[in-house]
N, C-alpha and C positions, 0 to 999 in steps of 0.2 A: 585641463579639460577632462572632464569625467567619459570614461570607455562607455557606450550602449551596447545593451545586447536585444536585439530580439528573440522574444519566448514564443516557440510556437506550441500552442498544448491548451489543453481543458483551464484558465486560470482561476477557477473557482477551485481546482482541487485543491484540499490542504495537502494534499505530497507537493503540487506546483506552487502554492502558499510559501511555503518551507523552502523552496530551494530558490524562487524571485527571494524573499527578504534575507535570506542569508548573501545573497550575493549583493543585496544593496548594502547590507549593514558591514559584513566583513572585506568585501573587494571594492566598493565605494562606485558597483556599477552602475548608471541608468538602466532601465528594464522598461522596455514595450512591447507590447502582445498581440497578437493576433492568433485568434481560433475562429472554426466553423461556427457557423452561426444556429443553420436548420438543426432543429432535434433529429431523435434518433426512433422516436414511440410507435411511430404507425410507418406501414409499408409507405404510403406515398411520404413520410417524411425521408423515410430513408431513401427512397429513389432521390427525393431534392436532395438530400445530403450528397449524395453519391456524386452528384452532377456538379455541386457544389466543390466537391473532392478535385472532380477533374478540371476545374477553371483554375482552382486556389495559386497554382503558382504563378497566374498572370497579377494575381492581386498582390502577394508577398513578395517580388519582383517590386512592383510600385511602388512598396512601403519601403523595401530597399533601398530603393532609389532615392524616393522622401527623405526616409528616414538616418540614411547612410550607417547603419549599425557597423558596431567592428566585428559584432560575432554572432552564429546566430546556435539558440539551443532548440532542441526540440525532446519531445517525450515521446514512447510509443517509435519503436522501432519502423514499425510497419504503416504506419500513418502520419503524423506528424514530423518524425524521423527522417521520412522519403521526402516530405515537402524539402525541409530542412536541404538536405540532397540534391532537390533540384533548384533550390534559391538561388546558387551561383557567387553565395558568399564565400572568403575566401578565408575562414574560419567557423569550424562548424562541430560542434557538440551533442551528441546525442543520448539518450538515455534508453535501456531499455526497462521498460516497464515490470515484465511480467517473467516466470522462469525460461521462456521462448519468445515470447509477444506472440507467435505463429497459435491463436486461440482464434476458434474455435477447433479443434484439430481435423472434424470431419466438415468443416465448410468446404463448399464450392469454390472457394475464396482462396484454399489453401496455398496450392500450386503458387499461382502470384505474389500472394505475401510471402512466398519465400523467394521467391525474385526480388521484390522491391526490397526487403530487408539486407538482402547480401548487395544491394547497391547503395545503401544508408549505409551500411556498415565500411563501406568500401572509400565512401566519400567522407566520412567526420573523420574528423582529426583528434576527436578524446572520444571514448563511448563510457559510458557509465554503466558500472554492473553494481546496484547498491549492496549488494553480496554474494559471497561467493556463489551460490547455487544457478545462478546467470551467467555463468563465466562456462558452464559442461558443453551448453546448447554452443556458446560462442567459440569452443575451439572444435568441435563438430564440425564445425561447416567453414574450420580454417579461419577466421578472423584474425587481425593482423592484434597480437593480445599485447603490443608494446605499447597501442595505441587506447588499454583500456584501465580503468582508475577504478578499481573495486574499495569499494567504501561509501557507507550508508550517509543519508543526508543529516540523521539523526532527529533528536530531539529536546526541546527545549525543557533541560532539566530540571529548570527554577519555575515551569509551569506543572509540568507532573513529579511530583512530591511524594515521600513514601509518609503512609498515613497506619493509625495501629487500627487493625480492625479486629475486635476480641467476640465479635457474632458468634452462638455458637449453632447457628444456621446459615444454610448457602445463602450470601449476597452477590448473586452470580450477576453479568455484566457481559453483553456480546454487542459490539462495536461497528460493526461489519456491513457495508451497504444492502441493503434489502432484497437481494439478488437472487435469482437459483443456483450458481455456482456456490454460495457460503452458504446453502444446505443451512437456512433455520429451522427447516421444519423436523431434521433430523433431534436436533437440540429442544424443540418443544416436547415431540416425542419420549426423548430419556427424560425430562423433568415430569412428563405424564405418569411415567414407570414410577419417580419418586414419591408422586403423589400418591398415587397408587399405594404404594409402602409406606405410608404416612409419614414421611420425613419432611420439616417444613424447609422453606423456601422462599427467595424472592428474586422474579428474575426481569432485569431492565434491556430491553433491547434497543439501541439507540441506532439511529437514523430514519431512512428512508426510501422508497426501492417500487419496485413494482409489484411484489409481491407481499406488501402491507395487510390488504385485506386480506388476503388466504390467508397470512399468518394468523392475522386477530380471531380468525373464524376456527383454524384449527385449534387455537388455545380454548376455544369454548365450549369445540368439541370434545376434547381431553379432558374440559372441567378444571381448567387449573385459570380463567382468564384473571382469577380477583388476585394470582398472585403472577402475572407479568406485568409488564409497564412498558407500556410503545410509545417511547417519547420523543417519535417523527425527527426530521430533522433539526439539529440544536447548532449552535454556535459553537465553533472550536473550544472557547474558553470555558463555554458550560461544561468539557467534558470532565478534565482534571477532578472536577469535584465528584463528577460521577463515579470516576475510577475509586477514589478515596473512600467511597462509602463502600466501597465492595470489597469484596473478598476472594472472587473465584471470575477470570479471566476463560470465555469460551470462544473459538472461532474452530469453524469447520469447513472452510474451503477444498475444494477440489484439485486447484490447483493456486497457485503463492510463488512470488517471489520475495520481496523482500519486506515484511509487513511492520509499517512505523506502528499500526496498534497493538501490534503485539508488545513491541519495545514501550510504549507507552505504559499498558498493564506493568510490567515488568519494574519501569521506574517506580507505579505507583502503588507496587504490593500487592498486587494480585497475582494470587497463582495461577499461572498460567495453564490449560487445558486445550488442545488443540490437534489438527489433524494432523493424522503420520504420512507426510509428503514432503519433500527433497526441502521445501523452502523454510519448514518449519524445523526440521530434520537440524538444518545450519546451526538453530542455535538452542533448542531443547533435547536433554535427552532424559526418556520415560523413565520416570519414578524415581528421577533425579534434582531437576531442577521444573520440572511439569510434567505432562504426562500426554503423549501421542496414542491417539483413538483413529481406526482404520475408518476409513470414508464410510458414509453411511450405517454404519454398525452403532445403530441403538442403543442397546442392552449392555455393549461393552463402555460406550457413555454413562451411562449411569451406573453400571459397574463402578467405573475409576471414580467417577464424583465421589461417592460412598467412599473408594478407598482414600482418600486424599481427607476426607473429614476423619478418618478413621486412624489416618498418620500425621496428625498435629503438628508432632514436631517436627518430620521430614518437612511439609509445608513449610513451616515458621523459616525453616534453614534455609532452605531456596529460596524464599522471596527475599531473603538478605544479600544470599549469593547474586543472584537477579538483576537487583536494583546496583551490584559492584559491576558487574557485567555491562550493564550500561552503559553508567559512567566511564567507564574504560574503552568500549568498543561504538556507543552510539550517543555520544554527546555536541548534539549541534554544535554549540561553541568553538566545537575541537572541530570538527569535521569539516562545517563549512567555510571554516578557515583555510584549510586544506584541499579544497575544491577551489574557492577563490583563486587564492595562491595560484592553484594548477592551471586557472582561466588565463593570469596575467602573463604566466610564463611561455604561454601558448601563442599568445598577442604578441607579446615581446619577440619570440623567436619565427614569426611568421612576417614582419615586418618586411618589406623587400627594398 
C-alpha cells in the first residue's frame, strides 16, 4: 500500500511542483493538498485570508481524518509550517522557504512570526534548509540541527540543457516573479545606462507580478521598450528554451534563499549576474564564476555587464564550471532521491 503525504503549501508553485513529483516519482508517495484559497491583492482579501488563516486547522484536521495521511509537509516556516504543527500528525516535515521566512523584517507581524516559527520548528521531525545560508538564521535561535537535511531539491537536468550561445550582444534573461523585492526596475535602469552607451541588447523578462505595468511604463520611459520582451507568465516548459537562447542570467533580489533559477541559468549557460546577498554569496563568487552587484547600485550593474562582455573568456570558463556545479551539487535525480529516502526512513523509524 503506497504511503500518502499531505502537502500543505501554494501547489501551483514550481518549487512545490518539484518537490510533490519528486517524491511521487522517486518514493512511490500519494500526495494530497491543501492550500488557502482567498487571494492576497486587496486589503479586504487579506483580512478573508487572515480569518481564513485562523479556521485552517479545523479544516486540515478533517482531511486528516478523511484522509488518514502517514506524514504531512509543509512549506513556509511561518505559515504553512505552523499549520503543519498544529495538525497533530504524528510525522511532520517542514521546509523553510526563504533565508529566515521572518519577511517582512519591519512587519507588525514580526514578533509572532517569530513565535510561531520556533513552534514549527520545534514540532517537525525533518526541517529542510535547501541550502546552507538557511542553516545561520536556524542555529541562532537554537534549532535542534540533528533534525535538519540541507540539500536543495534540485533540478531537472534533462530539461535545462547547456546550449552554445556565440551572440556578440547581451541576450540577457531575468526569471524572477514580478515583485518589488527582485528590484526590476533597478535592472531596466543599467540597461537604460547601456542604451545610453549605445551598446546593443535584448532583454526577456519572464513572468508575472504586480508590478508589470510600471515596469513596461518604465521601459518607455528609458526609451529602451522595442528592445525588452514581457512575456507575462509562461509554462515551466517554455522556460528551458528561453534560458537557451540567452546568454547573460540577471536576478536582483533583496533578499534569497535558495534560488532553483539561479541553478537553472547555470545548467543552461548563462552567466550568471546577481545580487551580493548571503543566498547568492553560497554559490557564486564575483568575477569568478558570476559576478555579485550591491542591492540597488545601478551604474555598478552595468559597470559589470560591460565587464563580463569585455572578459569572454572568463565567461566562457564559468559557464562550464557552472553547469559541473550543478550537476554535482543540484541534480534533482540525485537529490530527490535522497529526500525520499529520508521521508521513508522517518516513517519507518516513527512506527510505534
Amino acid at each position: 500500500m503506497k504511503r500518502k503525504i499531505l502537502f500543505l503549501g501554494e501547489s501551483y508553485r514550481a518549487d512545490a511542483i518539484t518537490w510533490m513529483k519528486g517524491l511521487k516519482e522517486f518514493g512511490d508517495f500519494e500526495i494530497i493538498t491543501w492550500e488557502l484559497q482567498t487571494s492576497n491583492k486587496t486589503k479586504f482579501s487579506r483580512f478573508k485570508r487572515i480569518l481564513e488563516y485562523f479556521f485552517s486547522p479545523i479544516s486540515i484536521r478533517k482531511i486528516i481524518k478523511k484522509e488518514k495521511p502517514d506524514m504531512v509537509i509543509a512549506e513556509r516556516t511561518t505559515s504553512y509550517g505552523f499549520l503543519a504543527a498544529l495538525s497533530g500528525s504524528k510525522t511532520i516535515a517542514i521546509a523553510q522557504q526563504g533565508r529566515t521566512d521572518l519577511w517582512p523584517e519591519g512587519s507588525v507581524l514580526y514578533p509572532f512570526k517569530k513565535i510561531i516559527q520556533k513552534y514549527a520548528f520545534k514540532k517537525a521531525h525533518l526541517i529542510h534548509a535547501w541550502g546552507p545560508v538557511m542553516t545561520i538564521s536556524m542555529r541562532e535561535i537554537g534549532v535542534d540541527m540533528n533534525k535538519v537535511l540541507v540539500l536543495p531539491k534540485g533540478i531537472d537536468l534533462s530539461l535545462f540543457t547547456p546550449s552554445t550561445n556565440n551572440s556578440n550582444k547581451f541576450e540577457a534573461i531575468v526569471t524572477r516573479s514580478l515583485q518589488p523585492e527582485y528590484r526590476h526596475d533597478s535592472i531596466l535602469k543599467a540597461f537604460g545606462i547601456l542604451n545610453q552607451k549605445e551598446i546593443d541588447f535584448s532583454l526577456t523578462i519572464v513572468g508575472d507580478g504586480t508590478r508589470l505595468q510600471f515596469l513596461k511604463d518604465l521601459a518607455a520611459a528609458l526609451q529602451i521598450e522595442n528592445k525588452v520582451i514581457f512575456t507575462g507568465r509562461i509554462p515551466n516548459t517554455e522556460l528551458p528554451k528561453l534560458l537557451q537562447q540567452s546568454n547573460i542570467y540577471i536576478s536582483m533580489p533583496i533578499t534569497e534563499g535558495v534560488s532553483a533559477s539561479l541553478f537553472e541559468a547555470m545548467a543552461s549557460n548563462c552567466y550568471p549576474i546577481v545580487s551580493d546577498i548571503p543566498g547568492n554569496q553560497s554559490w557564486i563568487t564575483h568575477r569568478e564564476n558570476g559576478q555579485l552587484i550591491e542591492i540597488d547600485n545601478i551604474e555598478m550593474l552595468a559597470e559589470e555587464l560591460i565587464w563580463s562582455f569585455e572578459n569572454s573568456e572568463l565567461r566562457n570558463q564559468a559557464i562550464i564550471r557552472n553547469r559541473k556545479f550543478v550537476e554535482e551539487n543540484a541534480n534533482y535525480d540525485i537529490n530527490m532521491k535522497v529526500i525520499s529516502e529520508k521521508y521513508h526512513e522517518l516513517l519507518n523509524s516513527r512506527i510505534i
